[in-house]
Structure formats: structure tokens, C-alpha cells
TIMI-2910 file (N, C-alpha, C, CB; in pm, 1 decimal, decimal comma, always signed):
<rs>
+----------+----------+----------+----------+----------+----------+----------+----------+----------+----------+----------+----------+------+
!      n_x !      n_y !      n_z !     ca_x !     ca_y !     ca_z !      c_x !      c_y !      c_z !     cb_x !     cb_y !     cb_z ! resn !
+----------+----------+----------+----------+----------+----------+----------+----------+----------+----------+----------+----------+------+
!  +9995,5 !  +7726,5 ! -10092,7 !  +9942,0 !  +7761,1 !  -9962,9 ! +10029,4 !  +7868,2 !  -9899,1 !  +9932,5 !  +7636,8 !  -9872,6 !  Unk !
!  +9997,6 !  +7989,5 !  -9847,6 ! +10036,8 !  +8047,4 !  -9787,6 ! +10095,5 !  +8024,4 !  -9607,5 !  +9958,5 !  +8113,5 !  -9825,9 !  Unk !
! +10171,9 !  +8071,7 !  -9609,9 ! +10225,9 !  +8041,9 !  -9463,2 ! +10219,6 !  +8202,9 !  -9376,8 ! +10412,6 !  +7970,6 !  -9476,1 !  Unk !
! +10107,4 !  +8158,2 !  -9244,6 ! +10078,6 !  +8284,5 !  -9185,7 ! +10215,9 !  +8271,2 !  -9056,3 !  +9888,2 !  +8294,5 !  -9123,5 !  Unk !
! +10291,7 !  +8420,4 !  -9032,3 ! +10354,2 !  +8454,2 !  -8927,4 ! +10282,6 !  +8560,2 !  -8844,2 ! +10476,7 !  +8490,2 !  -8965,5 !  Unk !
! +10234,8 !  +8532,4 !  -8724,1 ! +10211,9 !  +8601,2 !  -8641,8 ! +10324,1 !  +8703,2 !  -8598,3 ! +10169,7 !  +8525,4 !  -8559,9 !  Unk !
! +10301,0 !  +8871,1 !  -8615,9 ! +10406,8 !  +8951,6 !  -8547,5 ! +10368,1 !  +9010,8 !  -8444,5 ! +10463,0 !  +9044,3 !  -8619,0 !  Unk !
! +10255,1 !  +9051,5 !  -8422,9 ! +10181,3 !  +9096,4 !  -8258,4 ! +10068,8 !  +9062,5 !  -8251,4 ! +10166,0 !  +9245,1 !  -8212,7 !  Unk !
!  +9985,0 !  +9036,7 !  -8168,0 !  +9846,5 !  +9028,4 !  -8165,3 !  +9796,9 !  +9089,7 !  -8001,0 !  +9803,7 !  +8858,6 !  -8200,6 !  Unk !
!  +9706,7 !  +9107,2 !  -7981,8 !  +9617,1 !  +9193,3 !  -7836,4 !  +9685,5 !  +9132,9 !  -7740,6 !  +9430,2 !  +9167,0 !  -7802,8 !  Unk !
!  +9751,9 !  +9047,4 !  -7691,9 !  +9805,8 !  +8954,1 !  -7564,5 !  +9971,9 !  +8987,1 !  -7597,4 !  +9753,1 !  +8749,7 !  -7574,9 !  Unk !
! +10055,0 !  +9052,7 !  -7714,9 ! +10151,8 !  +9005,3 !  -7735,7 ! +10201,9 !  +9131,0 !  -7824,9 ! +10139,8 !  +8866,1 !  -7784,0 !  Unk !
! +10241,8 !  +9236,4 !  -7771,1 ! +10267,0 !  +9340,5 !  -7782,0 ! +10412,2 !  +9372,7 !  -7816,1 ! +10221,4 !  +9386,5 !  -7686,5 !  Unk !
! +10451,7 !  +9419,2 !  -7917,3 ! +10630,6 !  +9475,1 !  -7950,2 ! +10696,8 !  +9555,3 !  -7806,2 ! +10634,0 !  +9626,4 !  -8108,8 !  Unk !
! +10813,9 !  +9555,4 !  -7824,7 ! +10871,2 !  +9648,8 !  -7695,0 ! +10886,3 !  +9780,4 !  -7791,4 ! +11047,5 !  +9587,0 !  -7604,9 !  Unk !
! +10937,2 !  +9775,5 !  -7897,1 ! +10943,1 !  +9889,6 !  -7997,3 ! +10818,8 !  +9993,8 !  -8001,9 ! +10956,0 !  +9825,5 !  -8138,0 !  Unk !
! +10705,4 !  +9926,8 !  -7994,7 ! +10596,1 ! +10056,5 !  -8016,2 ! +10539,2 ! +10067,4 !  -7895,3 ! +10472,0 ! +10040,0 !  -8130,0 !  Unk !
! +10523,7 ! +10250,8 !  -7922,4 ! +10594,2 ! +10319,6 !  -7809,8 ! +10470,1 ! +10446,3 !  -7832,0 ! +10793,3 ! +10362,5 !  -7835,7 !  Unk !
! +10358,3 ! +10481,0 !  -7701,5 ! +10234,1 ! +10630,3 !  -7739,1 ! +10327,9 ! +10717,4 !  -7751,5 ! +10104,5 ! +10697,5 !  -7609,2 !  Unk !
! +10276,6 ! +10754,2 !  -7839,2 ! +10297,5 ! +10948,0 !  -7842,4 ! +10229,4 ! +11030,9 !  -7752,2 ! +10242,9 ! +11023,0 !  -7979,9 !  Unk !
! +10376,0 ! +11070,7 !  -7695,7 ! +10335,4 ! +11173,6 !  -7612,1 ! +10257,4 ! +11291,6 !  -7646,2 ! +10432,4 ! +11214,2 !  -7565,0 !  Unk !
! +10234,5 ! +11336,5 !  -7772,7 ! +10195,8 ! +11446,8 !  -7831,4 ! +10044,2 ! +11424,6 !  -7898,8 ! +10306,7 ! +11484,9 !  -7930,7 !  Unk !
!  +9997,7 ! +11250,0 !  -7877,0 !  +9881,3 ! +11250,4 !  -7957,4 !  +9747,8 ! +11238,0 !  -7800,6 !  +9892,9 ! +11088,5 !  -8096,6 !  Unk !
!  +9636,9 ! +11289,8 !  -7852,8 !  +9566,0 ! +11287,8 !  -7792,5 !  +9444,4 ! +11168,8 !  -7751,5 !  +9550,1 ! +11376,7 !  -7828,1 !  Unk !
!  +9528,1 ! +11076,9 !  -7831,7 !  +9411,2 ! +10924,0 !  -7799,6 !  +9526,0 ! +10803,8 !  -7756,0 !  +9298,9 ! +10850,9 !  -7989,1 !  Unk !
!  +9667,1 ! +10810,3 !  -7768,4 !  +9785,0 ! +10733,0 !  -7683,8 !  +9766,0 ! +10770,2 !  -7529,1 !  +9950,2 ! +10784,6 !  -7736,3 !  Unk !
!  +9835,3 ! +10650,9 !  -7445,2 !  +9825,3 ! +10703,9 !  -7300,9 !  +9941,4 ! +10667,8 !  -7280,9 !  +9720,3 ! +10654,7 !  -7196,0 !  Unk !
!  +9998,2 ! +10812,9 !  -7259,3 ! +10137,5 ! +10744,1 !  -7238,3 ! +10213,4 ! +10707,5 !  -7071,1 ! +10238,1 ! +10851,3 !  -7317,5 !  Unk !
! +10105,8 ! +10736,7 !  -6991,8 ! +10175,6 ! +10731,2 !  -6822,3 ! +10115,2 ! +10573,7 !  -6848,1 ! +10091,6 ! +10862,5 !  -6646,0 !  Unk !
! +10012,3 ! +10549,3 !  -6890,9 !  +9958,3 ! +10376,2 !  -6878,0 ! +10052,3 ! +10290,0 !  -7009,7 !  +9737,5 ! +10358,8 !  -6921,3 !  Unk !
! +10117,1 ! +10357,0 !  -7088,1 ! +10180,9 ! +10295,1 !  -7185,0 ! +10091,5 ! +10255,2 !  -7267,6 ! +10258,2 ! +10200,3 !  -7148,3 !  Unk !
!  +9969,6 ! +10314,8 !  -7318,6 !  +9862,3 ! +10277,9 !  -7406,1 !  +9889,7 ! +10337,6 !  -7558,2 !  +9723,3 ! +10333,7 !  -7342,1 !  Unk !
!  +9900,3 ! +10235,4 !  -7668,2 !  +9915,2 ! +10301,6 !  -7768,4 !  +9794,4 ! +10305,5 !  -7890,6 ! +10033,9 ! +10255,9 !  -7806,3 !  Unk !
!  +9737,8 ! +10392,0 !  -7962,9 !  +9621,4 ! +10430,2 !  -7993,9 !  +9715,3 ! +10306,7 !  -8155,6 !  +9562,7 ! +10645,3 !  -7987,0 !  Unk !
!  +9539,4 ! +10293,8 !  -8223,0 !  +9586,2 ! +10237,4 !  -8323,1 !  +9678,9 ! +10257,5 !  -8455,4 !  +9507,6 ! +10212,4 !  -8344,5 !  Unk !
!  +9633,7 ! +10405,1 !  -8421,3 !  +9731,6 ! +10478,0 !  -8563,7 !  +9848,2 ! +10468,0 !  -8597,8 !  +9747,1 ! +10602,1 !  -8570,8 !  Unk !
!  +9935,4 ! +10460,7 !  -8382,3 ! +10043,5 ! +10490,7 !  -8429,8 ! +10086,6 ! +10330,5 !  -8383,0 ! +10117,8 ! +10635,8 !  -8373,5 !  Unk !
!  +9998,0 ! +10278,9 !  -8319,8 ! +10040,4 ! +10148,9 !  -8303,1 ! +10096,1 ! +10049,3 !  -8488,5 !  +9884,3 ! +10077,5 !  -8211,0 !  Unk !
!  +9951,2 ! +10087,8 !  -8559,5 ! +10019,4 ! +10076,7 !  -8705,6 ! +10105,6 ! +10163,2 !  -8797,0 !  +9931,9 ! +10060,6 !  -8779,2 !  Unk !
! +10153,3 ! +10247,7 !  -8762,7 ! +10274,9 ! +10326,7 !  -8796,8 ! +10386,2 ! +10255,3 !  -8759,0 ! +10280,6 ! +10459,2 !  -8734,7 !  Unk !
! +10397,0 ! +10246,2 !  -8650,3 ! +10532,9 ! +10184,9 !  -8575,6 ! +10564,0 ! +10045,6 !  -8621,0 ! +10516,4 ! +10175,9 !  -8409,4 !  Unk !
! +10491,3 !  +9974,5 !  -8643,5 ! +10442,6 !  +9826,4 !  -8649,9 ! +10503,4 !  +9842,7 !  -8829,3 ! +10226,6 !  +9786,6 !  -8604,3 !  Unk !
! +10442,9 !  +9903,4 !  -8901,2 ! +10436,8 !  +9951,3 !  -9047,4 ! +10571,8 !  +9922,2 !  -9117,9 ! +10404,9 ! +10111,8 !  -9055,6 !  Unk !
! +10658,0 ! +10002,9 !  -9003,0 ! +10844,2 ! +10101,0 !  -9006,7 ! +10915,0 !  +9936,4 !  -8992,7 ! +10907,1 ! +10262,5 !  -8797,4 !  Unk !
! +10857,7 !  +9899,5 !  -8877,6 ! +10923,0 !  +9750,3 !  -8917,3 ! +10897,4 !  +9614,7 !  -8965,2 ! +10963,6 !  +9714,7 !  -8839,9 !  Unk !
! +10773,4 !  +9607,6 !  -9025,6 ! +10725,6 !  +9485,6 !  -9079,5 ! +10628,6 !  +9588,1 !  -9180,6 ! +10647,0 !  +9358,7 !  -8958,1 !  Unk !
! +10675,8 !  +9632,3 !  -9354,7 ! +10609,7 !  +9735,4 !  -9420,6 ! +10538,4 !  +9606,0 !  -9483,0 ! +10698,0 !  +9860,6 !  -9517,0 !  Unk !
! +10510,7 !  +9446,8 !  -9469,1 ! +10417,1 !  +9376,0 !  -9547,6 ! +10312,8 !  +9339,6 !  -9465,5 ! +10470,9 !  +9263,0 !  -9613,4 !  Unk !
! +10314,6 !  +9364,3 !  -9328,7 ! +10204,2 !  +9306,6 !  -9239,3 ! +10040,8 !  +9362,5 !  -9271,8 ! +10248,1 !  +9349,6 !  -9079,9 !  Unk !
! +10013,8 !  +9262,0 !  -9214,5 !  +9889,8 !  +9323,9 !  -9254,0 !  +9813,8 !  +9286,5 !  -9091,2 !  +9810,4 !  +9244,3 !  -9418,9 !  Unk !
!  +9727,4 !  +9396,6 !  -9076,2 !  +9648,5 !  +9399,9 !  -9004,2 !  +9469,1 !  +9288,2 !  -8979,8 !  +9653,3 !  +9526,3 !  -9031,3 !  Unk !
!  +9420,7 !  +9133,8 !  -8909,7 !  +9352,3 !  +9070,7 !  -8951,1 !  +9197,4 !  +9109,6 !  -8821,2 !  +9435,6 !  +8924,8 !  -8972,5 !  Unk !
!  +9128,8 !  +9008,2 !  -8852,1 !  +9024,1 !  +9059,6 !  -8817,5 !  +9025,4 !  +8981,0 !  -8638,8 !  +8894,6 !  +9022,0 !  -8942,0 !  Unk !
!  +9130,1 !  +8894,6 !  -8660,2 !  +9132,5 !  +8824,4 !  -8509,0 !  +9262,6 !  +8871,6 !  -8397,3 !  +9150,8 !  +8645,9 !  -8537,3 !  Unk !
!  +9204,8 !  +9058,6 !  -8463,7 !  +9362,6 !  +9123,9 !  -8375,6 !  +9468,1 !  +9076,0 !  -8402,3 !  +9380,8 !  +9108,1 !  -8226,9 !  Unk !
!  +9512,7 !  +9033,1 !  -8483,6 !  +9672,5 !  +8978,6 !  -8470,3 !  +9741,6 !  +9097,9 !  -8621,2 !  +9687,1 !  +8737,2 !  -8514,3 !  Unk !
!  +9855,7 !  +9125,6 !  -8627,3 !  +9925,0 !  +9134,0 !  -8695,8 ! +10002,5 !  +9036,5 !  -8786,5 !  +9965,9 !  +9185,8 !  -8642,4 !  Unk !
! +10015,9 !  +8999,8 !  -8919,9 ! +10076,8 !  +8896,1 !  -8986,9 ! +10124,4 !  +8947,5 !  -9099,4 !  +9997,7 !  +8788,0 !  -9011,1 !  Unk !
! +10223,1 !  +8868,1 !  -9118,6 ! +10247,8 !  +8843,7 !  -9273,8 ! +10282,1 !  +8682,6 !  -9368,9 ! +10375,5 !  +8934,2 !  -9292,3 !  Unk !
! +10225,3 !  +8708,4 !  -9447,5 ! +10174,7 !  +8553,8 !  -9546,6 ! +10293,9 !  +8545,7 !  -9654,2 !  +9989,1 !  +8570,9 !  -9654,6 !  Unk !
! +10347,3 !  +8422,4 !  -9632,6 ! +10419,1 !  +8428,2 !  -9689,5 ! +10399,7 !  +8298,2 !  -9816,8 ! +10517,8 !  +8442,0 !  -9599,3 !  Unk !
! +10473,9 !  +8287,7 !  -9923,5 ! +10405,8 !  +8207,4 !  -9983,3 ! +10500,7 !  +8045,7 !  -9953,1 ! +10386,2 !  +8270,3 ! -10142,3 !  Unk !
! +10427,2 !  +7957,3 !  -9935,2 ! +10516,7 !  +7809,6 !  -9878,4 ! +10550,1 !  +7732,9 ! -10003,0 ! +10417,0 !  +7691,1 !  -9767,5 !  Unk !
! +10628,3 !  +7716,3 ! -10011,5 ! +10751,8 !  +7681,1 ! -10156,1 ! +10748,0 !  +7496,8 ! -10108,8 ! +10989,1 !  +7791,5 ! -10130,4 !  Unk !
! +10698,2 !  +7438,9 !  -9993,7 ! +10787,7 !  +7319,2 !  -9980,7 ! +10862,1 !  +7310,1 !  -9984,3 ! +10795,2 !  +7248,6 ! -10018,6 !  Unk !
! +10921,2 !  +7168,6 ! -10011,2 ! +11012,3 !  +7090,2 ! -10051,1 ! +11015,1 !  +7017,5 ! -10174,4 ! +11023,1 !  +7020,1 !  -9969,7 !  Unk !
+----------+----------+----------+----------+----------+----------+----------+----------+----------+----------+----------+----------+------+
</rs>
């Protein structure tokens, strides 16, 4: 059985990712970050996450027991 870790999801946002000022779909005076670079940033520090269909960010890990 796999063991899911939640790393961000829509309510629960990193302090690390951060709009680009330079892209044209980030907002950066509202602190809005577009998805691209929201998964770029996200990527740099969790490179196994995966992106699910109930907004959340995770990674599965495999559960060894006891």
C-alpha cells in the first residue's frame, strides 16, 4: 500500500513559491501564482510530487510496515 503525503493543496499554499514578475498570467501585486510556475517551483523542491485531480500536490510513498 502506498502512503499518500500531502505537500500543498488550493487552501494550503508553500511560502517558497513565489509569481513571476516577468510572466504574463502570475499576479504578482495580489501574490497570484499561475500554474506553470507554481509547478516549477513546487518541482525544484519536491522533484517526485505529483500533481492529483483533488488539487493537492503529493507524493506516494511505498509503506514497508512493520
Amino acid at each position: 500500500m502506498k502512503k499518500k503525503t500531502i505537500v500543498a493543496d488550493r487552501y494550503m499554499t508553500l511560502e517558497s513559491v513565489k509569481p513571476d514578475k516577468d510572466c504574463n498570467v502570475c499576479d504578482y501585486l495580489n501574490d497570484y501564482v499561475c500554474f506553470e510556475h507554481e509547478d516549477m517551483q513546487i518541482r525544484k523542491i519536491y522533484p517526485n510530487s505529483k500533481y492529483t485531480e483533488d488539487c493537492e500536490w503529493v507524493i506516494y510513498e511505498e509503506d514497508r510496515g512493520l
